[in-house]
NUROVO-992677 format. One line per 2 residues: for each residue x, y, z of N, C-alpha, C. Coordinates in pm, 1 decimal, decimal comma, always signed. Layout:
X Y Z X Y Z X Y Z | ... $
# end
This chain:
+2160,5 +3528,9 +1193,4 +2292,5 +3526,2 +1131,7 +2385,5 +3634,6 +1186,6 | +2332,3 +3747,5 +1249,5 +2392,4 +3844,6 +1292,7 +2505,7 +3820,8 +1392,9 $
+2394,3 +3768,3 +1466,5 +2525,7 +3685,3 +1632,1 +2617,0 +3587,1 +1571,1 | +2594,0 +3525,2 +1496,2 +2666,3 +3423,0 +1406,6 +2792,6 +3515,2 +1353,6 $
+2780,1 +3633,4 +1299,7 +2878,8 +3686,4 +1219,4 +2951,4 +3720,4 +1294,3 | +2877,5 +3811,8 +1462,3 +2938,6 +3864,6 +1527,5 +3080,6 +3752,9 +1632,5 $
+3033,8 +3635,8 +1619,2 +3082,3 +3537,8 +1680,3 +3225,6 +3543,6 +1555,0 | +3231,6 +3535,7 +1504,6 +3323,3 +3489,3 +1411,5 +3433,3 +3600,7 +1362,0 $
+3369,4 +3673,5 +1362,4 +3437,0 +3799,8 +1378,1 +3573,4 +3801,1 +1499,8 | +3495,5 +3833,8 +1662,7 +3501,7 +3746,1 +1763,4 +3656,7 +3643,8 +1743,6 $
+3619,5 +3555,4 +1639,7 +3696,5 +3410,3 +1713,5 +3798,8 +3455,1 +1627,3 | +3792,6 +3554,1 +1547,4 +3919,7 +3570,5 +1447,7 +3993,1 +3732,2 +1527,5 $
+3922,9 +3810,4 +1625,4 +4051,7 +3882,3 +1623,7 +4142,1 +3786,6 +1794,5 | +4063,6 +3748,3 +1848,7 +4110,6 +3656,8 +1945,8 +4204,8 +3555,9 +1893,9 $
+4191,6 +3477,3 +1814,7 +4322,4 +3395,2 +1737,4 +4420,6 +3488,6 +1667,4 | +4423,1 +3611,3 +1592,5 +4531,3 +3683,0 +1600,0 +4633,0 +3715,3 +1729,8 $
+4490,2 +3796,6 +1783,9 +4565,2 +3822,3 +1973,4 +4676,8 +3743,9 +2036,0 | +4572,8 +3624,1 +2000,4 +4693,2 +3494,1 +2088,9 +4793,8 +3456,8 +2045,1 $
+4792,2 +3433,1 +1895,7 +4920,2 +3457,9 +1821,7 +4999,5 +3521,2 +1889,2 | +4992,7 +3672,3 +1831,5 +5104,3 +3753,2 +1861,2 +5133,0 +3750,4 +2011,0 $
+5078,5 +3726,6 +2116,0 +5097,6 +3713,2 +2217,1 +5123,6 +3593,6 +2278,3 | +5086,4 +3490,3 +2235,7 +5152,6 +3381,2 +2285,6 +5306,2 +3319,3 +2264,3 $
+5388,6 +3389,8 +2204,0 +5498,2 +3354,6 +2168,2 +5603,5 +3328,5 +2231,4 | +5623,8 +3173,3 +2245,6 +5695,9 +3093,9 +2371,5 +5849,2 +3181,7 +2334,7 $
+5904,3 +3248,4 +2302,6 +6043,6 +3337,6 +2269,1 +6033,9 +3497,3 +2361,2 | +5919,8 +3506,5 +2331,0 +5899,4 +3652,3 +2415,9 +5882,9 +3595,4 +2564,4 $
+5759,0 +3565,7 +2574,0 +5746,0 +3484,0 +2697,4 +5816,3 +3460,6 +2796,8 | +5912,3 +3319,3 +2739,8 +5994,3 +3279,9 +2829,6 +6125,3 +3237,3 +2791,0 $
+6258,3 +3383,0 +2754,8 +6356,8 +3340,9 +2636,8 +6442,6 +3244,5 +2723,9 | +6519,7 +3163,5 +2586,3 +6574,3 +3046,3 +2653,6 +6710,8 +3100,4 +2709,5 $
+6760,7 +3201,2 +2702,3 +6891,2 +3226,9 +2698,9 +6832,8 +3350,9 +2872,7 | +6757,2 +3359,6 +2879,0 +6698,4 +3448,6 +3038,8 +6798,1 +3436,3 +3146,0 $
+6770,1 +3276,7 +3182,3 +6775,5 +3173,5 +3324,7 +6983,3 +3219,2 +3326,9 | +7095,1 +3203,2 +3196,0 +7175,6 +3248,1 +3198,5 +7244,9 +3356,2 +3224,3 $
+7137,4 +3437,8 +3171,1 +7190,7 +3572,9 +3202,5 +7150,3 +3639,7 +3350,6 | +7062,3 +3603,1 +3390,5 +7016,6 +3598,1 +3538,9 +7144,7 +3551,0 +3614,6 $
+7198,2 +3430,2 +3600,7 +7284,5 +3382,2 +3648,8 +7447,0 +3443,8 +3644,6 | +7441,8 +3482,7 +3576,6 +7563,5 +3522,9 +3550,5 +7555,6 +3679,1 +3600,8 $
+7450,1 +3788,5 +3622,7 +7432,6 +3866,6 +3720,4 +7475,5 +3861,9 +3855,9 | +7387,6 +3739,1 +3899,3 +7430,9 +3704,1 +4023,1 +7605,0 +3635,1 +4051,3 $
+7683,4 +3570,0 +3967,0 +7788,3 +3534,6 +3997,9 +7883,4 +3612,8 +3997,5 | +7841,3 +3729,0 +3937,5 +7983,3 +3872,7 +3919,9 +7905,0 +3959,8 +4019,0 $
+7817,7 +3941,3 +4066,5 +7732,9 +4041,2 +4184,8 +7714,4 +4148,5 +4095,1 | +7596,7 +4191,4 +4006,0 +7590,9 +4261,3 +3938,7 +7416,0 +4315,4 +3982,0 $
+7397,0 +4192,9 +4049,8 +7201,4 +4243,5 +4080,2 +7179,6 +4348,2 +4130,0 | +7084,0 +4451,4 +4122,6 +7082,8 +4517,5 +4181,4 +6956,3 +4602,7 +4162,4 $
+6861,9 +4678,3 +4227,7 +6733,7 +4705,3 +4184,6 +6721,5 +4734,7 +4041,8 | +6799,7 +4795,4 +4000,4 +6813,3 +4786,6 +3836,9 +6777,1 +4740,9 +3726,2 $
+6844,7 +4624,1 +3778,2 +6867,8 +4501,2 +3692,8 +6758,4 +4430,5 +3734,4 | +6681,5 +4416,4 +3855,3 +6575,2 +4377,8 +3911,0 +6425,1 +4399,2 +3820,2 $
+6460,9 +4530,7 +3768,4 +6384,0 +4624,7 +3713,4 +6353,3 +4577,4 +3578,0 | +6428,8 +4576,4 +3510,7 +6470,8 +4534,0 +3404,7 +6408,1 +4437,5 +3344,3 $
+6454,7 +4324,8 +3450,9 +6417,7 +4179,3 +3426,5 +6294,8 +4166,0 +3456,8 | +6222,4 +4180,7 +3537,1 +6063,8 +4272,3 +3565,2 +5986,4 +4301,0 +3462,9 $
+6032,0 +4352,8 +3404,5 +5950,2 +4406,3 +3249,6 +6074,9 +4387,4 +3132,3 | +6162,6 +4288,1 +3128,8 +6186,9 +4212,9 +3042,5 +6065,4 +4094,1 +2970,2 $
+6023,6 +4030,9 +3081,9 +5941,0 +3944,5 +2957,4 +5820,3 +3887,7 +3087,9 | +5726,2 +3764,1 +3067,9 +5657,3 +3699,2 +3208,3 +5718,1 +3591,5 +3270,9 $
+5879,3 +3558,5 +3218,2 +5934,5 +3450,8 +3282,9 +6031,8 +3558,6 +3401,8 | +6071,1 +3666,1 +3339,4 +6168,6 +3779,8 +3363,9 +6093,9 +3844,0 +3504,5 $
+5951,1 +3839,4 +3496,3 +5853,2 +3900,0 +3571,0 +5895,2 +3830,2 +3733,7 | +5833,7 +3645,0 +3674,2 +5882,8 +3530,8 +3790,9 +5971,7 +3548,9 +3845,8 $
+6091,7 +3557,0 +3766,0 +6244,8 +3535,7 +3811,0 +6221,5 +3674,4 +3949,2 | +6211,1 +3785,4 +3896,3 +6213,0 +3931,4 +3968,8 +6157,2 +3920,0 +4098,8 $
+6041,0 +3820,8 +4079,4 +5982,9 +3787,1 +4199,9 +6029,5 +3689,2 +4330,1 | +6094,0 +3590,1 +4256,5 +6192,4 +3556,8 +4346,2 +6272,1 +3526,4 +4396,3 $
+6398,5 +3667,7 +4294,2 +6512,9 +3706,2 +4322,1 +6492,2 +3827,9 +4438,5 | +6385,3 +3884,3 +4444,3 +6347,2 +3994,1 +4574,5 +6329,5 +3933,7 +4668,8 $
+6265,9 +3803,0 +4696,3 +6272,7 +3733,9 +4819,4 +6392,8 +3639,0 +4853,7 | +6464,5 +3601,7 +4763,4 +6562,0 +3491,4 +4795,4 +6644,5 +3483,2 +4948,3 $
+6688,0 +3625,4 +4983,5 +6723,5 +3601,3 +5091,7 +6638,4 +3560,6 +5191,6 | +6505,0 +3571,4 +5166,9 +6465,4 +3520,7 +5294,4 +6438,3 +3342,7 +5303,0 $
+6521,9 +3269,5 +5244,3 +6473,0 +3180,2 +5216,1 +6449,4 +3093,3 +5097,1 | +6477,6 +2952,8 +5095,7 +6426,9 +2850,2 +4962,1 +6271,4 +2874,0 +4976,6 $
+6212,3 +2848,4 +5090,0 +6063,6 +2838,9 +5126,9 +5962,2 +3010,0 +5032,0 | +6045,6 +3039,2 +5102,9 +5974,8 +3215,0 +5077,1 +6023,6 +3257,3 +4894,8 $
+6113,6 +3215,7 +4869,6 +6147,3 +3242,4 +4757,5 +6047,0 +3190,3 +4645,4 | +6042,4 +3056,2 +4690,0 +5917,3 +2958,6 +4584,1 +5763,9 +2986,6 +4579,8 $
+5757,9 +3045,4 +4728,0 +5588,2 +3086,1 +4733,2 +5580,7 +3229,6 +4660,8 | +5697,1 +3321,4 +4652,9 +5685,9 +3414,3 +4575,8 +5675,9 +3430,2 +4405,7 $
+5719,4 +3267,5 +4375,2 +5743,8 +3301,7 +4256,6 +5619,9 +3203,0 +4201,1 | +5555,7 +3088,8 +4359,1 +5428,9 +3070,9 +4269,1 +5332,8 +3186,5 +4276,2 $
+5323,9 +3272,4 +4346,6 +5227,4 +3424,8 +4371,3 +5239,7 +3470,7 +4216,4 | +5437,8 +3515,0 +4165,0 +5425,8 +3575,8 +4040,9 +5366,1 +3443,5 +3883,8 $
+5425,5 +3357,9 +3925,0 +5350,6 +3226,4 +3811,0 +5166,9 +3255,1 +3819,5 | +5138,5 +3262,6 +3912,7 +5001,1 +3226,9 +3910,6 +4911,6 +3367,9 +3838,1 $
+5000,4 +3480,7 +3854,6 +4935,8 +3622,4 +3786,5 +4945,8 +3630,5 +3642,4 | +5112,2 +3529,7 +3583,5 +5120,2 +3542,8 +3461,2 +5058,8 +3423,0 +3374,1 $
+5017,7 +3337,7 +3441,8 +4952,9 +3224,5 +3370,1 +4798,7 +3264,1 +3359,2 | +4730,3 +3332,6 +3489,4 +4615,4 +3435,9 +3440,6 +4583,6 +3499,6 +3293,7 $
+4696,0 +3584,8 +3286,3 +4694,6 +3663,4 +3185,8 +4734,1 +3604,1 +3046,2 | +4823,8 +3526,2 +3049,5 +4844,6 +3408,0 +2968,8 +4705,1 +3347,8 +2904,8 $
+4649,7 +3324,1 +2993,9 +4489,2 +3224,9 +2957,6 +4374,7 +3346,5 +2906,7 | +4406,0 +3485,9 +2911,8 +4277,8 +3583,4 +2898,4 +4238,0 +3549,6 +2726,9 $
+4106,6 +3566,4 +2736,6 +4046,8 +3544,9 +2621,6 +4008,7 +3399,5 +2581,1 | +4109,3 +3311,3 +2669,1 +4095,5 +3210,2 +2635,4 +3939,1 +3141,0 +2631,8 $
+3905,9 +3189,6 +2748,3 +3782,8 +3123,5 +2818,7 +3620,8 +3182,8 +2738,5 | +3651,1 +3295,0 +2664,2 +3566,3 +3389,6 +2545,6 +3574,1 +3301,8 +2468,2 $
+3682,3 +3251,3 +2401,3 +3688,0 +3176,1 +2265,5 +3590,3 +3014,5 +2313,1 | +3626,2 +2945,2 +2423,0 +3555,3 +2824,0 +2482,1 +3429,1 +2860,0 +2428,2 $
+3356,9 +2989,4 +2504,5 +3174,9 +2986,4 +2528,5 +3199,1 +3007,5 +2354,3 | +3242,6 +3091,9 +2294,8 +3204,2 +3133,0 +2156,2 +3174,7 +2956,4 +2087,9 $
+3243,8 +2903,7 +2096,3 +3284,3 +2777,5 +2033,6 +3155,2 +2678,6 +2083,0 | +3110,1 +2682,9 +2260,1 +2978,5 +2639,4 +2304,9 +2865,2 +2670,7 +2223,1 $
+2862,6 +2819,1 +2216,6 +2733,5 +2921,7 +2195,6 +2711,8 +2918,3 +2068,3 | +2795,1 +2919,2 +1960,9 +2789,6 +2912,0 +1819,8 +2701,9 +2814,8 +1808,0 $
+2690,3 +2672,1 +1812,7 +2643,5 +2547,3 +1721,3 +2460,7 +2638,9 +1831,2 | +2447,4 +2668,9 +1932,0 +2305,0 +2707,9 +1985,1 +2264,8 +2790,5 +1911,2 $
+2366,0 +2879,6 +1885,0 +2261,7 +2977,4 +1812,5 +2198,1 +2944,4 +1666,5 | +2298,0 +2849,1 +1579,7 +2246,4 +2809,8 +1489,5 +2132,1 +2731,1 +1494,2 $
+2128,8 +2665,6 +1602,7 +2030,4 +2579,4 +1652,2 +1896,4 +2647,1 +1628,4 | +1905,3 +2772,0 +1713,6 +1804,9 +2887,2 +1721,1 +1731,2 +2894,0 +1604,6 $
+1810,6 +2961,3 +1499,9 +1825,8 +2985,2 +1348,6 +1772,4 +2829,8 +1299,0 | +1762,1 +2776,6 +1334,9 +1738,2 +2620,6 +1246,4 +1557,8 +2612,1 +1343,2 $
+1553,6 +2646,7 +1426,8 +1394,6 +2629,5 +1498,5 +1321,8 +2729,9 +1434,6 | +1356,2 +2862,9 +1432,3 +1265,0 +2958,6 +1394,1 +1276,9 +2910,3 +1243,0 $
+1376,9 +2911,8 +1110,9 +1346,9 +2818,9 +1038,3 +1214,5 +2717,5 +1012,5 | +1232,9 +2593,1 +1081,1 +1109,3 +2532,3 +1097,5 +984,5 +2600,2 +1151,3 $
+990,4 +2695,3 +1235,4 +832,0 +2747,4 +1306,4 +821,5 +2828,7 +1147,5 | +887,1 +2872,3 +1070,2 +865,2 +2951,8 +914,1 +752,2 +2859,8 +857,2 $
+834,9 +2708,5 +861,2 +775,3 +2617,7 +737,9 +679,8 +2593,2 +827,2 | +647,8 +2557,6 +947,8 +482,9 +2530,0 +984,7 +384,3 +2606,1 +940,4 $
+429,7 +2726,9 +1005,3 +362,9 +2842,8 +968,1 +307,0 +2831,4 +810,1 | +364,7 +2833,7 +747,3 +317,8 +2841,2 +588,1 +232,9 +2719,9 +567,3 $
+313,0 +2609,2 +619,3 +217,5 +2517,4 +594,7 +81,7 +2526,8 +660,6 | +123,9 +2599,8 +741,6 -75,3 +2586,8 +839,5 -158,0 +2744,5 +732,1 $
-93,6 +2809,2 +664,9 -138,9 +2917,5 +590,6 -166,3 +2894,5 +455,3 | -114,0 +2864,1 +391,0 -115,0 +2804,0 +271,7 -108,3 +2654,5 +233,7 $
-64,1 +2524,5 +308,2 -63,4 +2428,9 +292,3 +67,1 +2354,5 +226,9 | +35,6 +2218,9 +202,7 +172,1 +2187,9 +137,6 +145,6 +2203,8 -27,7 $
+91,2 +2262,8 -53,2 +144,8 +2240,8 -238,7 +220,5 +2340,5 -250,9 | +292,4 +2453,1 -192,7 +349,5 +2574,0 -239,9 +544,3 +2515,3 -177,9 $
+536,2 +2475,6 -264,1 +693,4 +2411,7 -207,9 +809,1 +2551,2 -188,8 | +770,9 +2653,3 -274,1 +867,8 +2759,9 -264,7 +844,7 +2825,7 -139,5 $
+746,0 +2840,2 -58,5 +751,8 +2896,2 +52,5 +783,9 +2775,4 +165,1 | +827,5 +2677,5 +137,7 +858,2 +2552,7 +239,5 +1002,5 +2555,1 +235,4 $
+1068,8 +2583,2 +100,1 +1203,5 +2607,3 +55,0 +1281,7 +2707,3 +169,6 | +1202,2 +2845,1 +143,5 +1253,9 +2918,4 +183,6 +1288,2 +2888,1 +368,5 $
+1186,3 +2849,6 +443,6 +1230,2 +2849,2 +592,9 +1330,5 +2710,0 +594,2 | +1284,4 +2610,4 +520,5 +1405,5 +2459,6 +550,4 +1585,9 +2499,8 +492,1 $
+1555,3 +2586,5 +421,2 +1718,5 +2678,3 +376,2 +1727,0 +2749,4 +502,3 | +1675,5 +2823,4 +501,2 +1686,1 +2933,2 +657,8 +1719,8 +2798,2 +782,3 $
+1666,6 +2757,3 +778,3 +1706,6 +2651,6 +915,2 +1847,2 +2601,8 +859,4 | +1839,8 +2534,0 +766,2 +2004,5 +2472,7 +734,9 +2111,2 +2523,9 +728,5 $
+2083,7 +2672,4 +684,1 +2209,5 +2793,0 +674,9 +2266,3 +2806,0 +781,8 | +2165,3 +2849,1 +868,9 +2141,1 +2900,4 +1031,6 +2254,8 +2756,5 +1093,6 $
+2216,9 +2654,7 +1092,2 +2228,8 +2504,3 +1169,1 +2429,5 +2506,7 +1095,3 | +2453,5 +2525,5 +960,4 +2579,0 +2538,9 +924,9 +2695,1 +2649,0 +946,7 $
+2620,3 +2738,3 +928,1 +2629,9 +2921,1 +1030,5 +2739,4 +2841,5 +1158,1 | +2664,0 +2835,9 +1225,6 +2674,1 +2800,0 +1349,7 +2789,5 +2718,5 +1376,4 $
+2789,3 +2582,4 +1332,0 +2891,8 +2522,0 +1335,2 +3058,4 +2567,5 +1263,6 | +3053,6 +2653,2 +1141,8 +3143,8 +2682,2 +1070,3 +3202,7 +2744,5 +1162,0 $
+3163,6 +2821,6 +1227,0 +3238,5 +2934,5 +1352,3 +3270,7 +2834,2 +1458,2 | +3150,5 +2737,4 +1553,7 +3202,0 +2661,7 +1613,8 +3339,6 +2559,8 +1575,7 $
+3350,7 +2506,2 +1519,9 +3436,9 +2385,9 +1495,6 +3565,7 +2478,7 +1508,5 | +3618,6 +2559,6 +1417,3 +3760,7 +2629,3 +1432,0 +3785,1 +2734,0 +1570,8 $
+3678,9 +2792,7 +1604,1 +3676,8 +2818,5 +1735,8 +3717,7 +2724,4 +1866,0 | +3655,6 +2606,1 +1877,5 +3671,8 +2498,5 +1900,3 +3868,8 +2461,6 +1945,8 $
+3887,1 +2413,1 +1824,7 +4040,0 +2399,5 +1734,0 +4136,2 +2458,1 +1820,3 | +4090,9 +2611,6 +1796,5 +4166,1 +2722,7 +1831,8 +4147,7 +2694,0 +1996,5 $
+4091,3 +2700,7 +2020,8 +4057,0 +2695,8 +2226,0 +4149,8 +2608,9 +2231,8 | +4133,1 +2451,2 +2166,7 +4225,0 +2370,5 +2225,4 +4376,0 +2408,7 +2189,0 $
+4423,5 +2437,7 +2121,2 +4518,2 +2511,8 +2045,8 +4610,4 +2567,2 +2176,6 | +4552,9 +2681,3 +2141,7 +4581,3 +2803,4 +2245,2 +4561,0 +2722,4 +2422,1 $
+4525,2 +2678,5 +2470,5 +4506,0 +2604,0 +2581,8 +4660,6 +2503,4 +2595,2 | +4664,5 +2439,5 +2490,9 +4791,5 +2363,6 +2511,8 +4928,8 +2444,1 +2491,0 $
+4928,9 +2494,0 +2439,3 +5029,9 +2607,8 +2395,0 +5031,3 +2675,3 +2543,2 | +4952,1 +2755,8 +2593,1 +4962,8 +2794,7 +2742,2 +5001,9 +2663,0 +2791,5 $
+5003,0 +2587,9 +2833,2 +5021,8 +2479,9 +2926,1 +5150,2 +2453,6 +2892,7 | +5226,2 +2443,0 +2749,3 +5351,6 +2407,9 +2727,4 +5424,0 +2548,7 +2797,0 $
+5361,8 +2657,9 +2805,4 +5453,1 +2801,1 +2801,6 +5513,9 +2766,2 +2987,8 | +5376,6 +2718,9 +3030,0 +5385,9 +2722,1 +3195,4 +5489,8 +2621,7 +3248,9 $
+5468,2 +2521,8 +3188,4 +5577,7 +2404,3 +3188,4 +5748,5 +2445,5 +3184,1 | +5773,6 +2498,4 +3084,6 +5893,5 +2581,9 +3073,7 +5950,7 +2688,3 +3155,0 $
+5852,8 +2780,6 +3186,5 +5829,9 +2837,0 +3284,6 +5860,8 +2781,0 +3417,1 | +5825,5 +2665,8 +3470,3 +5837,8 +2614,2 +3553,2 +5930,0 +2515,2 +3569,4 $
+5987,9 +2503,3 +3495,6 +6154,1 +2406,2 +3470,9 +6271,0 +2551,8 +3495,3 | +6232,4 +2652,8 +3425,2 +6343,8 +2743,5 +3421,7 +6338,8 +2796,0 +3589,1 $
+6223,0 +2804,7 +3627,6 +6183,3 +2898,6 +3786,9 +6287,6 +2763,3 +3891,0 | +6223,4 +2663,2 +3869,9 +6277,3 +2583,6 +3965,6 +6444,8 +2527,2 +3949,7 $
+6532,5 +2548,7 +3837,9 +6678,1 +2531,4 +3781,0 +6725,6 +2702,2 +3877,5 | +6656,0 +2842,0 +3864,2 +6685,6 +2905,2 +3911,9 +6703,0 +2919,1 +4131,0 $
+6608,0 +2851,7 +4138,1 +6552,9 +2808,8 +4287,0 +6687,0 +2724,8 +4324,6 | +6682,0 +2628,2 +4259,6 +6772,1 +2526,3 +4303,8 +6935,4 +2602,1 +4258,6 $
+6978,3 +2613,3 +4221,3 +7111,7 +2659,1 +4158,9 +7134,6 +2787,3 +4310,7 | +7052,4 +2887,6 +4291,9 +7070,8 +2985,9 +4370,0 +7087,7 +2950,4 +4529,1 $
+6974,0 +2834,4 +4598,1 +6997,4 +2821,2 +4687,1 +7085,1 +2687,7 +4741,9 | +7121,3 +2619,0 +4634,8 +7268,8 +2502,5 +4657,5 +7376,1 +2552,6 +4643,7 $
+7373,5 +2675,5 +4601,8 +7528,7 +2763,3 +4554,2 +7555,3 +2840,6 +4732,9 | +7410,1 +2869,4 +4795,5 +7468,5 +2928,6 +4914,7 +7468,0 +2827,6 +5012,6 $
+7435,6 +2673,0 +4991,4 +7439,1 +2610,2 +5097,0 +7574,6 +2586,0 +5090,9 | +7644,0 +2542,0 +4968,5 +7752,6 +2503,7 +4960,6 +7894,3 +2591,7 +5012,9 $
+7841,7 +2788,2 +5003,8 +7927,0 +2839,5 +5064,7 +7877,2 +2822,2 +5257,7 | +7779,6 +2808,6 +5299,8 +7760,6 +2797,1 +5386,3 +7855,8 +2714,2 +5489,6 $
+7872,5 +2589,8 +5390,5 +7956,3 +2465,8 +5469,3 +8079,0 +2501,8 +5455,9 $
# end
């Protein structure tokens, strides 16, 4: 029951974590991609503001990444900002993959807890026999506790993985509508002075 508790324990400060940290507003604010823009149209960028937006938020992070390369390029600009996407969707997903095995490992260990259980009730039965039902009680409870143990932590663990998994996937999505509106805007605005 110990690993059992410890699991659950476990799956509850990790679903706080992600909470407070997954929050598609911090993340990736909707009002960013504007104000970015409007930097650049009064020529206001400048390592600064670079800076800023950098450790403004992990969409702010992207953008920083490739607003530093833009001049060299649509090409170079996009591979920079899948380099910065791919570090913040990392970190985005941490823990995630803890909560998965917890959610695997839980229903086994009860499993565990449900075998040694039964090796209890053999045991007694090969020691004392079957007329003593209170010592047969005791290991077929121990196995069932153990076998429910297990799952109670699994199933919302479970929940939560998928949860938190889609929620990242919606964050990246957005993420990746705002990166590529910035890509495109920035580099049709200089083709157009170009011509």
């Amino acid at each position: 029951m110990l690993p059992i508790l410890l699991c659950s324990v476990a799956v509850i400060a990790i679903c706080i974590e992600r909470l407070w940290t997954l929050n598609p507003r911090r993340i990736a604010p909707r009002t960013l991609l504007g104000e970015v823009w409007s930097w650049l149209k009064n020529n206001q960028m400048n390592g600064e503001k670079l800076k800023s937006l950098r450790d403004s938020s992990y969409l702010g992070r992207i953008f920083a990444a490739g607003l530093s390369n833009s001049r060299h390029g649509r090409e170079v600009m996009k591979d920079s900002i899948e380099e910065a996407a791919s570090q913040v969707v990392h970190e985005l997903e941490r823990f995630l993959g803890a909560l998965g095995t917890i959610a695997a490992v839980a229903p086994l260990i009860g499993l565990l807890g449900t075998v040694v259980g039964m090796i209890q009730v053999f045991t007694a039965i090969m020691l004392e026999g079957t007329g003593n039902a209170g010592v047969l009680a005791g290991g077929i409870s121990q196995a069932l506790i153990t076998t429910a143990a297990g799952l109670t932590v699994a199933i919302p663990a479970l929940m939560a993985h998928r949860y938190f998994q889609r929620r990242v996937d919606s964050i990246v999505v957005t993420m990746e509508q705002e990166a590529v509106k910035l890509v495109d805007a920035l580099h049709s605005d200089r083709r157009i002075e170009a011509v």
